[in-house]
ZATI-703443 format. One record per residue: x, z, y of N, C-alpha, C in turn; residue in three letters. Coordinates in steps of 0.02 Angstrom, whole numbers, padded with zeros to 5 digits, always signed. Atoms other than C-alpha are relative to their C-alpha. Layout:
<atoms>
XZYXZYXZYAla
...
</atoms>
This chain:
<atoms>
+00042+00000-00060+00000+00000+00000+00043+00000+00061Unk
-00035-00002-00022+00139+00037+00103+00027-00056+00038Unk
-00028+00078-00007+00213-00148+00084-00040-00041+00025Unk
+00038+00049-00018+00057-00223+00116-00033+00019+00080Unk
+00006-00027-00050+00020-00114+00270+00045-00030+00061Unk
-00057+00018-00035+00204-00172+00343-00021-00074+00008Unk
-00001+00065+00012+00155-00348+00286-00042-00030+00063Unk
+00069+00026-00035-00011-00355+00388+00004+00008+00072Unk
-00041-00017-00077+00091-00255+00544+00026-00056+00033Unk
-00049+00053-00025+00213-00406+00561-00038-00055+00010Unk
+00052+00041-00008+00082-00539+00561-00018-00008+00081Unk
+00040+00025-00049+00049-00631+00713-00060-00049+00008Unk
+00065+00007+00008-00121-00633+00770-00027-00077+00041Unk
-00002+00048-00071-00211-00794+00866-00027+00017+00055Unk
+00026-00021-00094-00272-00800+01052+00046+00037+00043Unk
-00049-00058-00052-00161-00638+01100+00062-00031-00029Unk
-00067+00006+00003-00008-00685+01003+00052+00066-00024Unk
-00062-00076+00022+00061-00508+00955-00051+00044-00053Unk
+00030-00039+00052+00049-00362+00824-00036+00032+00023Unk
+00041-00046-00007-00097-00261+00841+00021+00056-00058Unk
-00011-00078+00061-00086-00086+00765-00082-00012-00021Unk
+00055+00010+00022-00287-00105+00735+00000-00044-00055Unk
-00011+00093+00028-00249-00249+00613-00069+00007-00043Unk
+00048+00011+00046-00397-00202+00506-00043-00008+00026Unk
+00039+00046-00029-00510-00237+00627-00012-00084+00012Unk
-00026+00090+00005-00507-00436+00594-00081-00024+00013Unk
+00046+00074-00013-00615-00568+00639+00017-00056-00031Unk
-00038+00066+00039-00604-00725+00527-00047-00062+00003Unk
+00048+00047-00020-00666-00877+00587-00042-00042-00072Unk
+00031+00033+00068-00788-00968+00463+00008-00084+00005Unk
-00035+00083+00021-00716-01141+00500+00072+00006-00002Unk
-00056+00006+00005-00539-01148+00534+00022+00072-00016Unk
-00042-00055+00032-00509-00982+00457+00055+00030+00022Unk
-00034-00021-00050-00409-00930+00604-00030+00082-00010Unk
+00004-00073-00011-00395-00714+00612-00010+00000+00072Unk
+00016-00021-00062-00425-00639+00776-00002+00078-00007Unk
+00007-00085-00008-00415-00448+00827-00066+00007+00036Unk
+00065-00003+00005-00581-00393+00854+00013+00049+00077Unk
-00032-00007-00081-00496-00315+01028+00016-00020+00022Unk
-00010+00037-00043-00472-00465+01092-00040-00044+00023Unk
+00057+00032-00032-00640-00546+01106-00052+00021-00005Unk
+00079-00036-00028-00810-00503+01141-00057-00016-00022Unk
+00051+00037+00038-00963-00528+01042-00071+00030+00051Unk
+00085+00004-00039-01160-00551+01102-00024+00052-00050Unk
+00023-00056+00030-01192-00407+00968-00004+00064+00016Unk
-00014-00064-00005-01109-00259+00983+00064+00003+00032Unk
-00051-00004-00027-00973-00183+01048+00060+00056-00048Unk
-00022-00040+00078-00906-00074+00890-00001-00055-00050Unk
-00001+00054+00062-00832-00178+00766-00025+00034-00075Unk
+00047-00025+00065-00921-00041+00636-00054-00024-00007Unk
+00087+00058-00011-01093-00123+00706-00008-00046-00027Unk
+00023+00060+00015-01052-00287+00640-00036-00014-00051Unk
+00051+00015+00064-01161-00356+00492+00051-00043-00050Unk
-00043+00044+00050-01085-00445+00348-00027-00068+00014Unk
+00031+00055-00021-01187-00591+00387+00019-00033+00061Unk
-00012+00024-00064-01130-00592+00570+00085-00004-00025Unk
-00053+00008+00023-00937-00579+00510+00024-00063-00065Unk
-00017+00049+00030-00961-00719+00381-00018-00065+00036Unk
+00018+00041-00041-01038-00822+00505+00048-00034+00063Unk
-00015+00010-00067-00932-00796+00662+00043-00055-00012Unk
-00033+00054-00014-00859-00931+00740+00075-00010+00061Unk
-00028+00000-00056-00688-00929+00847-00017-00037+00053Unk
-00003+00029-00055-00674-00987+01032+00009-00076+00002Unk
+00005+00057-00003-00615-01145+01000-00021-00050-00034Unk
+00032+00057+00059-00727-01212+00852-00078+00022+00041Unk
+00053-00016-00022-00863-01131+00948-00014-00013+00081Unk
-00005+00020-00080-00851-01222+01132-00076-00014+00035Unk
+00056+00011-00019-00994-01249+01247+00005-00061+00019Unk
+00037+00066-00026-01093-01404+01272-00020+00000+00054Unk
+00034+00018-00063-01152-01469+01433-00085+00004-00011Unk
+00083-00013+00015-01348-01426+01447-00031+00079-00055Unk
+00017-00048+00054-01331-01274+01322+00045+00030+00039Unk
-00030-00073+00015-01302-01094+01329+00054-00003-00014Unk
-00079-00019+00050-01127-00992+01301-00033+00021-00044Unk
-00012-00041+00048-01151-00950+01131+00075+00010-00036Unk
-00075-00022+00011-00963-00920+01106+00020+00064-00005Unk
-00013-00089-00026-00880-00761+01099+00070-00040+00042Unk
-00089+00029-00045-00743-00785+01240+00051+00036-00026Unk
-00050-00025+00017-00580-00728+01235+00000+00076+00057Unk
-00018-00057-00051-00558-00555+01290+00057+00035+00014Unk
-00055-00006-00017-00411-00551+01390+00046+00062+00003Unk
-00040-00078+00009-00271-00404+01359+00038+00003+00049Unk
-00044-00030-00049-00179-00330+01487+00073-00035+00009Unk
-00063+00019+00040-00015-00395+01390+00021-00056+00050Unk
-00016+00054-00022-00058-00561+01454+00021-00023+00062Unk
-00019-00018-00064-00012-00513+01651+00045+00015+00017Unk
-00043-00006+00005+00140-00517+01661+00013+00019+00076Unk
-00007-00028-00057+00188-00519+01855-00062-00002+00047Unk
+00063+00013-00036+00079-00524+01995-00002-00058+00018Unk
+00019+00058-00029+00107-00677+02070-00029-00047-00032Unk
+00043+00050+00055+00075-00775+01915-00076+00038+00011Unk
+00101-00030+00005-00102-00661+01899-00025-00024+00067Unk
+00043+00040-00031-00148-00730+02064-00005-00068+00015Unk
+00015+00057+00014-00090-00889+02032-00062-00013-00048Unk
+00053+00015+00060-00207-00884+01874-00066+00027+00021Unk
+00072-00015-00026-00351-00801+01956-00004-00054+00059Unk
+00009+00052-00026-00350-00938+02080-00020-00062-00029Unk
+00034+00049+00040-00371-01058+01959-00056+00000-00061Unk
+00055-00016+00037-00489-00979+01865-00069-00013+00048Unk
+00031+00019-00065-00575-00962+02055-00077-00060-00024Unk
+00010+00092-00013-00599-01149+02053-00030-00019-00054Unk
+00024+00030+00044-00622-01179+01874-00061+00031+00000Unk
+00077-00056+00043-00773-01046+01852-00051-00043+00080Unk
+00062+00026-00051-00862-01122+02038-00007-00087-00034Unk
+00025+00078+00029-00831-01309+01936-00059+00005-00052Unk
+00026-00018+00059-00914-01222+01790-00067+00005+00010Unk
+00060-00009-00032-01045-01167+01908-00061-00026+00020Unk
+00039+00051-00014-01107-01309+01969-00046-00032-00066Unk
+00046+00004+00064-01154-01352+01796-00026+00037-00039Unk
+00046-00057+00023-01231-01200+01733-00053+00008+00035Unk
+00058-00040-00044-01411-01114+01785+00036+00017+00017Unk
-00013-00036-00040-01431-01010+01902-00006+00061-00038Unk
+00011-00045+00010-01478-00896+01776+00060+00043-00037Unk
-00044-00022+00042-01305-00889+01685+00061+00031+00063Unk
-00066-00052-00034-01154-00765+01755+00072-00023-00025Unk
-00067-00017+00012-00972-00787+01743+00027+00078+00023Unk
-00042-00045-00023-00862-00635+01715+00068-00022-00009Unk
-00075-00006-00007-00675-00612+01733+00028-00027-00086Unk
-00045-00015+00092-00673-00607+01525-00032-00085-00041Unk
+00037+00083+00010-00767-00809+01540+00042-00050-00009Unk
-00043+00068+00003-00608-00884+01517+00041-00025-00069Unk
-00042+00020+00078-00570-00992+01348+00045-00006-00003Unk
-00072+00027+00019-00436-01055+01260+00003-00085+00040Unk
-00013+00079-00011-00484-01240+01340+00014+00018+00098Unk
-00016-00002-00096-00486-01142+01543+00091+00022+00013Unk
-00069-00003-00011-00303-01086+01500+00020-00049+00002Unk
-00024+00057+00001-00248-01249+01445-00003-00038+00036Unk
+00019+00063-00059-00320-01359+01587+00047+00046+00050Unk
-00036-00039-00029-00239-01209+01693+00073-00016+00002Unk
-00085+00027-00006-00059-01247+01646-00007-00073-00011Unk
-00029+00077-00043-00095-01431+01653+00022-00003+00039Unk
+00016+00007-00061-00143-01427+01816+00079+00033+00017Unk
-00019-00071-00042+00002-01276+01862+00088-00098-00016Unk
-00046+00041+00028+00126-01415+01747+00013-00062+00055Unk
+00006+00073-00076+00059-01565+01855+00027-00009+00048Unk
-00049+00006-00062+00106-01497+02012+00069+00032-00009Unk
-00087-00019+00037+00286-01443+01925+00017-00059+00021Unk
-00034+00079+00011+00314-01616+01907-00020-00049+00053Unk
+00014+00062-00076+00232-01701+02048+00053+00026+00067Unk
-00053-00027-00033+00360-01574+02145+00078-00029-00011Unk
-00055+00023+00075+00516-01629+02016+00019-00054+00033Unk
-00017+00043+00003+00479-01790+02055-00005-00027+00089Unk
-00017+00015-00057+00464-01799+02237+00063+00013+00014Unk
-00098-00036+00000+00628-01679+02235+00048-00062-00019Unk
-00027+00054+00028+00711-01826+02129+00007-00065+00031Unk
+00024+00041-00040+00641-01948+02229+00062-00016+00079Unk
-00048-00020-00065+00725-01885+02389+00058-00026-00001Unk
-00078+00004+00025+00885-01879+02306+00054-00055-00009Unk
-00014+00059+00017+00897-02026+02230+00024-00045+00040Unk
+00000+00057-00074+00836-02144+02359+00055-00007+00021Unk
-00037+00012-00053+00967-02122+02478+00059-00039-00054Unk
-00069+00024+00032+01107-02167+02319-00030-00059-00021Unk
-00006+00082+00023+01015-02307+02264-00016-00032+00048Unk
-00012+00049-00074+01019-02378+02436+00058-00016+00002Unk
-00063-00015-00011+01184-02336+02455+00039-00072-00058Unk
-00007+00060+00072+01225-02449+02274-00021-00070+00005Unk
+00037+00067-00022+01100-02573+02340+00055-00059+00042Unk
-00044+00032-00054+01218-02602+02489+00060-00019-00037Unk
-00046+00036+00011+01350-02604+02397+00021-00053-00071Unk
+00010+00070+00042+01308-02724+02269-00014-00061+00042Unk
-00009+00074-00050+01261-02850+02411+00071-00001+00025Unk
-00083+00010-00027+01447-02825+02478+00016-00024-00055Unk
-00045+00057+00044+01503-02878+02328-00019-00041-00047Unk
+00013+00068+00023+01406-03014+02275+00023-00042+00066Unk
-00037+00041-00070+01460-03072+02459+00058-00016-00025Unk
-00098+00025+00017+01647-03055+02410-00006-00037-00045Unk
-00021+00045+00090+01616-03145+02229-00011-00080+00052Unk
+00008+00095-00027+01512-03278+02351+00088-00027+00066Unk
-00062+00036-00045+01674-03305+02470+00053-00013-00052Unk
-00052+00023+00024+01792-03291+02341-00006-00047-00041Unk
+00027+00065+00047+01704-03432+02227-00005-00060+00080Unk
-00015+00039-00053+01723-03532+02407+00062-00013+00018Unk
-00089-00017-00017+01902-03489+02437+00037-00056-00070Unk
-00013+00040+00045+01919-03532+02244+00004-00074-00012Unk
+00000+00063+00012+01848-03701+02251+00049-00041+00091Unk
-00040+00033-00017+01940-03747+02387+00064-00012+00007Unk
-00078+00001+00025+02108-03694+02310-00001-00060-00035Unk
-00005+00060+00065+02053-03824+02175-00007-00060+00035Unk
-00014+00064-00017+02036-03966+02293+00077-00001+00036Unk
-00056+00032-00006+02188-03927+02363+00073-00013-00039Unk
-00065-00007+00089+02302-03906+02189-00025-00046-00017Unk
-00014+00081+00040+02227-04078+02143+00031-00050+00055Unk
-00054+00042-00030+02296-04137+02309+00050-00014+00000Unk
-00061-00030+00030+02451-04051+02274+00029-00051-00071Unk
-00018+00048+00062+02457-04138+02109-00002-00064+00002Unk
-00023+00089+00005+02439-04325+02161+00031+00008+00050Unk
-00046+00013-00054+02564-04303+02293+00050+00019-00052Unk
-00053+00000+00050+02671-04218+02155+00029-00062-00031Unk
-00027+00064+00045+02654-04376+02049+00024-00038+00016Unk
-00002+00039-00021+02661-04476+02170+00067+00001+00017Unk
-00061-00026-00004+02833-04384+02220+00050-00032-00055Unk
-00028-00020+00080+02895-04380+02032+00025-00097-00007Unk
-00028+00051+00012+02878-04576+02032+00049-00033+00046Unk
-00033+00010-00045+02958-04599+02197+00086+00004-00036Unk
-00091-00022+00007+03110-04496+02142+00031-00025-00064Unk
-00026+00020+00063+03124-04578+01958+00023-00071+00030Unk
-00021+00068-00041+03130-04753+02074+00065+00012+00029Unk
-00071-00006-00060+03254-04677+02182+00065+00028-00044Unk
-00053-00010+00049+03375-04617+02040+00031-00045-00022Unk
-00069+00079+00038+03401-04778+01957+00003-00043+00057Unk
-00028+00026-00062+03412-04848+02127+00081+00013+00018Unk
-00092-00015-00017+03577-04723+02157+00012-00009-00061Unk
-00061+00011+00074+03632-04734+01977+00021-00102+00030Unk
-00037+00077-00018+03645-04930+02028+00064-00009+00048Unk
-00042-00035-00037+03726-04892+02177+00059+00010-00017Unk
-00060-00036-00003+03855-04777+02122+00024-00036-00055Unk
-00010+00035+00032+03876-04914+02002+00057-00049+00028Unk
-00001+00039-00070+03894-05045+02145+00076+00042+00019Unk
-00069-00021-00046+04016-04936+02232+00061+00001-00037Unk
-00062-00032+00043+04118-04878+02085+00049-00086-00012Unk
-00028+00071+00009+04156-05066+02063+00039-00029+00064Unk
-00043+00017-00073+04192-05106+02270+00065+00035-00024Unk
-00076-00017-00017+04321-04974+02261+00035-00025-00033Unk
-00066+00022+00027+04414-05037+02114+00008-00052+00011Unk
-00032+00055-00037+04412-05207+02185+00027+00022+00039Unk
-00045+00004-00064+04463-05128+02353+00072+00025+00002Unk
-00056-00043+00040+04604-05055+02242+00053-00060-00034Unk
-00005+00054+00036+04637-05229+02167+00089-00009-00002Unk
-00074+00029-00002+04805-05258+02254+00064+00079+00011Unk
-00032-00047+00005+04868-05065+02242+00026+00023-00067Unk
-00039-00025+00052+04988-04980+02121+00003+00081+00022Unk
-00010-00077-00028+05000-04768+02114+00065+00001-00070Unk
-00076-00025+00027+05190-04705+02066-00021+00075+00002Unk
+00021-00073+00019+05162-04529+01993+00062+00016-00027Unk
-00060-00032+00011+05278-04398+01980+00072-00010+00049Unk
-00054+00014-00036+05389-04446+02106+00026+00082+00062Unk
-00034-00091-00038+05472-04265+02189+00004-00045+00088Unk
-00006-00009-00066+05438-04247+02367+00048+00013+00034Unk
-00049-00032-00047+05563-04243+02505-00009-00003+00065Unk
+00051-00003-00090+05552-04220+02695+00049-00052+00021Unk
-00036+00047-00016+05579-04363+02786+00018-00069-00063Unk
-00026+00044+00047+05580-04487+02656-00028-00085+00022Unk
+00046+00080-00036+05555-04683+02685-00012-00023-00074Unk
+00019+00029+00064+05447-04740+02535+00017-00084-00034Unk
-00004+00077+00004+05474-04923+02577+00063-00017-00046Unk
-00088+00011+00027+05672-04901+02513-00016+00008-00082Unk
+00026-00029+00069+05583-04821+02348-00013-00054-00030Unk
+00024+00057+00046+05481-04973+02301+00044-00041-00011Unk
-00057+00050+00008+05622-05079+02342+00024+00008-00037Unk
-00046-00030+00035+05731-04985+02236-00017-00013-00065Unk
+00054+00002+00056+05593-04983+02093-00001-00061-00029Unk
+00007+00069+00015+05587-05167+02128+00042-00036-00040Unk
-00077+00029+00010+05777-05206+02109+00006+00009-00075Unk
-00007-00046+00072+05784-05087+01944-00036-00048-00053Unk
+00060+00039+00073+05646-05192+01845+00002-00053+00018Unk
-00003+00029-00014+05699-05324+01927-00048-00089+00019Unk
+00068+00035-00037+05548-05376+02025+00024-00043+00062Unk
-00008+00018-00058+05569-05511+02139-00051+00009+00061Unk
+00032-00031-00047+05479-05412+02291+00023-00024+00064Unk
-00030+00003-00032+05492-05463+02456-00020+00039+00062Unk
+00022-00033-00056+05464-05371+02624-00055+00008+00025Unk
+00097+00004-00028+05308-05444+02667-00048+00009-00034Unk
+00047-00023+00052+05240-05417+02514-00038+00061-00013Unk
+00044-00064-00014+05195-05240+02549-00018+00040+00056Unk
+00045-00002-00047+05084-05189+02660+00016+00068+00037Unk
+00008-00074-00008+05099-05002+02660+00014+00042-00058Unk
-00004-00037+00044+05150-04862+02571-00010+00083+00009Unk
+00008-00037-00026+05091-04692+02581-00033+00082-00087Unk
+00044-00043+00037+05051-04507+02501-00079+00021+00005Unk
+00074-00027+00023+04877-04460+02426-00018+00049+00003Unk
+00006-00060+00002+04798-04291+02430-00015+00028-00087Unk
+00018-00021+00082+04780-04205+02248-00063+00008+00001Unk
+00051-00005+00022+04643-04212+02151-00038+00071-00023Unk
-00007-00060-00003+04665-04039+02092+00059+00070+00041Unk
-00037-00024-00046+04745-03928+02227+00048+00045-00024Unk
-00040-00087+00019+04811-03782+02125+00062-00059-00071Unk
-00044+00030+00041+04937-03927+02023+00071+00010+00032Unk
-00094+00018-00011+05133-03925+02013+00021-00072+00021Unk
-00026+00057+00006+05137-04121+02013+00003-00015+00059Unk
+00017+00000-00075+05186-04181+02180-00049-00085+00008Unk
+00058+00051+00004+05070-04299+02246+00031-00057-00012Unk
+00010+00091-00001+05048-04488+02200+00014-00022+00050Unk
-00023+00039-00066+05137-04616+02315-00061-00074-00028Unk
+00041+00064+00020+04991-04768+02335+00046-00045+00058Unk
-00040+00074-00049+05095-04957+02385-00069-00047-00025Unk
+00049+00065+00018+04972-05088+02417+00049-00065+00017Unk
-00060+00083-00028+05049-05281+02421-00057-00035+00042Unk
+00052+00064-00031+04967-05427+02485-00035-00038-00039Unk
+00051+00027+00043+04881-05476+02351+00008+00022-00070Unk
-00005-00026+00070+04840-05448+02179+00060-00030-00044Unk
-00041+00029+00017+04960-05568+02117+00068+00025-00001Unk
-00051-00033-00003+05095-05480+02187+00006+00070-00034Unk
+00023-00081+00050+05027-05294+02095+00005-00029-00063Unk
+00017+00002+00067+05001-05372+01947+00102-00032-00038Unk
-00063+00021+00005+05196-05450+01955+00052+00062-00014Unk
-00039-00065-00012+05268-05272+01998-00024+00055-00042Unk
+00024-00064+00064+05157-05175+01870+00064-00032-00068Unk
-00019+00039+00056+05217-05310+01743+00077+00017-00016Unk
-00076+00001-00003+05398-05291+01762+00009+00071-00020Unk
-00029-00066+00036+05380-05092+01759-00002+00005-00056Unk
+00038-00002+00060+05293-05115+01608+00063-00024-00058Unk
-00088+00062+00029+05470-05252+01530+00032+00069-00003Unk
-00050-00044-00012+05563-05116+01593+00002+00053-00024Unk
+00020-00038+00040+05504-04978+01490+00000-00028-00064Unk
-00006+00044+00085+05506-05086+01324+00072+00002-00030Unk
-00067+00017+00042+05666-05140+01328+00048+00068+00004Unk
-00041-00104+00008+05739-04946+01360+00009+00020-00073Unk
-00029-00024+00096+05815-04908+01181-00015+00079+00009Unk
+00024-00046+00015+05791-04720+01230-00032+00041+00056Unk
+00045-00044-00043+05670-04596+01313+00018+00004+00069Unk
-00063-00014-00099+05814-04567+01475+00006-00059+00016Unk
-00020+00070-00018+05824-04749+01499-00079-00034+00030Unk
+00078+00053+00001+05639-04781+01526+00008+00024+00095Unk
-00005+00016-00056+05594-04774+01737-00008+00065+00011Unk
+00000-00089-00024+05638-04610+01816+00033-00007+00077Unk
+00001-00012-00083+05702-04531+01985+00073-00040+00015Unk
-00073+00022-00021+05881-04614+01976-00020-00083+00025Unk
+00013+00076-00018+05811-04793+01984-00042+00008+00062Unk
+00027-00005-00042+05720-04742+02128+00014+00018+00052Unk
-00042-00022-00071+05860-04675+02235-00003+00088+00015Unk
+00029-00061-00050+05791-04493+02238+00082+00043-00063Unk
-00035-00030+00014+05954-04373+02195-00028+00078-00023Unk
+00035-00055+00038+05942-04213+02090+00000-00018-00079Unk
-00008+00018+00074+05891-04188+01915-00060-00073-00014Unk
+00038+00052+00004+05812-04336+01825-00056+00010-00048Unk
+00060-00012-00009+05641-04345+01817-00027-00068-00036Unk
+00051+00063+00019+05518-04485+01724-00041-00001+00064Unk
+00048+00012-00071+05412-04567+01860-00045-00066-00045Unk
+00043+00035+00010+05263-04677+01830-00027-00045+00022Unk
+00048+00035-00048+05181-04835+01900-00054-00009-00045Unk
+00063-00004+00014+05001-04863+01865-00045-00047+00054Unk
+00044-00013-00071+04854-04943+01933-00035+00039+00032Unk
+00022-00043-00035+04760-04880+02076-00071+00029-00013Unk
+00037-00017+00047+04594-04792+01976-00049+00035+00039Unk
+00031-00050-00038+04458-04738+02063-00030+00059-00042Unk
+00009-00060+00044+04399-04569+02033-00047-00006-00056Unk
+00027+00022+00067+04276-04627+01887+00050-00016-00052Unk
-00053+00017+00052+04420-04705+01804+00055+00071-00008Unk
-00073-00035+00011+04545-04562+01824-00045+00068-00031Unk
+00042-00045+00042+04391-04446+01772-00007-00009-00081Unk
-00008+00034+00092+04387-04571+01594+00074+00033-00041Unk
-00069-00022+00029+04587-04527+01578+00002+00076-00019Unk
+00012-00074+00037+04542-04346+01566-00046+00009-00036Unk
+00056+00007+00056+04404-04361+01475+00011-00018-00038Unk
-00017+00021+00075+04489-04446+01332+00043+00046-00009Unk
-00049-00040+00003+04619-04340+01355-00034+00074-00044Unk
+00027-00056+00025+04502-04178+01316-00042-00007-00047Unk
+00048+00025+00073+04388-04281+01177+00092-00021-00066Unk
-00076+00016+00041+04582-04331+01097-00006-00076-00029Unk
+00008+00069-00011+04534-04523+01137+00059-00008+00013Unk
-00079+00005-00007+04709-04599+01101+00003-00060+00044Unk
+00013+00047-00051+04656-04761+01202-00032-00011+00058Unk
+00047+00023-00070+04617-04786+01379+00033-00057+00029Unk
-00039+00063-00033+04638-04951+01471-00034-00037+00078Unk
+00036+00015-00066+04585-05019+01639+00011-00078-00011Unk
+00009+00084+00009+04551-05212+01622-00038-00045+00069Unk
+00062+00011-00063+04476-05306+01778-00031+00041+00050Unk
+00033-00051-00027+04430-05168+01849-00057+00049-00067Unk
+00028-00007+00039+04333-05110+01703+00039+00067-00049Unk
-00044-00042+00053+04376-04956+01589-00045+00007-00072Unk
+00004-00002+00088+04388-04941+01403+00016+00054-00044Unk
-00038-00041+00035+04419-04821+01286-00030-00006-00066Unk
-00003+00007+00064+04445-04798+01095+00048+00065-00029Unk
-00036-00048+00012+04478-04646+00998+00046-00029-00054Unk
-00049+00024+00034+04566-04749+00863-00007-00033-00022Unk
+00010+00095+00023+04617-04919+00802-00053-00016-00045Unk
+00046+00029+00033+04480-04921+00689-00069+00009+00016Unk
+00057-00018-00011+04340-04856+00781-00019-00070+00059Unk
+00015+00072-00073+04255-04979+00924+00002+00036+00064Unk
+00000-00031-00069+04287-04968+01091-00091+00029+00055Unk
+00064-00010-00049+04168-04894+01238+00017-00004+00066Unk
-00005+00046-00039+04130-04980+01387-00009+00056+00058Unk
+00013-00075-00023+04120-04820+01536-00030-00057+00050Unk
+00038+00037-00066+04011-04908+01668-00003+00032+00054Unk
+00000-00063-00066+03965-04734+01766+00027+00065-00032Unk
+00004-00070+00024+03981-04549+01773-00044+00012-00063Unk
+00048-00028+00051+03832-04546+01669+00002-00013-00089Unk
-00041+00037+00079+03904-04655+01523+00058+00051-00014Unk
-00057-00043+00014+04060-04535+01531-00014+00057-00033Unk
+00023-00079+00002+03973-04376+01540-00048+00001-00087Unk
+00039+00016+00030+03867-04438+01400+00057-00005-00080Unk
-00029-00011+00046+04024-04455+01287+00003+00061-00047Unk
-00037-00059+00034+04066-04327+01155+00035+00008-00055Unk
</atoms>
């Protein structure tokens, strides 16, 4: 009994919501079989729950299976409100205010002969009660929100039109980068073919020229290796050169004779003496002879050096050559550093051959040279 006593203690009741110590006073609805404390609502019988009848207790009907119709009587038992449920004051006159209102709406549709009291209020006048209380919660909420908002999604508004502005200028800006990078590009091309015209234009050219000079070279000879002295008269040299290889040379035959500047400045060799004659005929007479004159030399000291030339001191090999413009004297080192054992100047024209069995190559320009390997 004990257990079932505790059991029936802990039990929460409906309408009020809490334990009653009375618990055996019950009310049990005869539809939804909902309990009720028999101190919390109010019957049209009695007022002693010993009074009731078995008939009236199998019968009764809670508050909310038992609601009133429009045109009919309360036969309900209301809810009779507990103290419990009053929590502060302000809420209780919030809630008597809206009871106010609801019981004069109620009014209007009731006789005159029916009464509201304080204890007239169901389970359906609470509920419309905190609608209503809910309603204006939220119709508050949302003005509050409202307020708030607004001003940031203005704010966002604006600045989403700023920058669909910037996307619209810079898609303007854009397209007219692109007309001018395709202008850009047929002036490029147009460039590109210019300057491929104008290349083999100078490659011709420096073709052209490389050829003037060694004609304008036609009737010159360069003597290499010859030791510098101060004061020297070159004219006595060639003569000397002449006599030795026994060139018939005569006075008028040469024009001029003079030193060159080096090709590479930081060399030991002293510079090249260039003699031009009066014509090719006469160069090609005075190469020829150095050329005899070196053959028939039985040994290395006998071939053309500084003694046949007049210059005193130790003796020295000296060289004549023709006069090579720098393309050609660029070929002589260039075979020289490929280990091309043949170079030859013909006509003006240079040749080279790395060895008697390979074929010669014809050097036209720099670019044919450079092109060797």
């Amino acid at each position: 009994m004990a257990d079932a006593s505790k059991t029936q203690k802990d039990k929460i009741f409906y309408e009020c919501c809490s334990r009653h110590a009375m618990a055996s006073e019950l009310l049990k609805c005869a539809e939804c079989k909902k309990k009720y404390h028999f101190a919390c609502v109010k019957t049209s019988n009695c007022q002693n729950y010993k009074d009731l009848t078995p008939e009236f207790l199998s019968s009764w009907q809670c508050p909310a299976c038992n609601r009133p119709r429009p045109g009919i009587g309360n036969t309900n038992t209301p809810i009779r409100i507990p103290s419990s449920l009053f929590i502060a004051s302000d809420s209780l006159d919030d809630l008597n205010r809206n009871v106010t209102n609801r019981n004069k709406r109620k009014k209007s549709r009731l006789s005159d002969s029916d009464t509201i009291t304080p204890y007239d209020l169901t389970l359906e006048d609470v509920r419309q009660v905190v609608r209503e209380e809910l309603k204006a919660l939220l119709d508050l909420f949302k003005s509050n929100i409202m307020s708030q908002v607004s001003p940031k999604l203005k704010e966002i508004s604006d600045q989403i039109t700023q920058v669909t502005n910037s996307i619209s200028f810079m898609e303007q800006q854009h397209e007219e980068l692109k007309k001018e990078v395709q202008l850009k590009i047929k002036s490029i091309s147009v460039l590109e073919t210019e300057n491929k015209i104008l290349q083999t234009t100078m490659k011709d050219l420096n073709a052209r020229l490389s050829q003037l000079e060694q004609h304008s070279r036609a009737n010159n000879i360069e003597i290499q290796c010859l030791p510098e002295r101060k004061n020297e008269y070159l004219l006595s040299v060639v003569n000397r050169i002449a006599n030795a290889t026994k060139c018939n040379l005569k006075e008028s035959d040469v024009r001029f004779c003079t030193r060159t500047s080096k090709l590479q400045k930081d060399s030991n060799r002293p510079r090249s003496v260039i003699v031009s004659f009066s014509s090719p005929r006469v160069r090609d007479e005075f190469l020829a002879a150095t050329i005899n004159f070196n053959k028939k030399a039985q040994h290395v000291g006998d071939k053309l050096n500084t003694s046949h030339a007049g210059v005193s001191g130790d003796i020295k090999p000296i060289y004549v050559a023709e006069h090579l413009s720098p393309t050609q004297k660029a070929a002589r080192l260039k075979a020289k550093e490929l280990n091309y054992r043949f170079v030859w100047v013909k006509r003006g024209m240079i040749y080279m051959r790395k060895s008697e069995s390979t074929e010669y190559k014809f050097i036209r320009n720099m670019d044919t040279l450079n092109s060797i390997k």
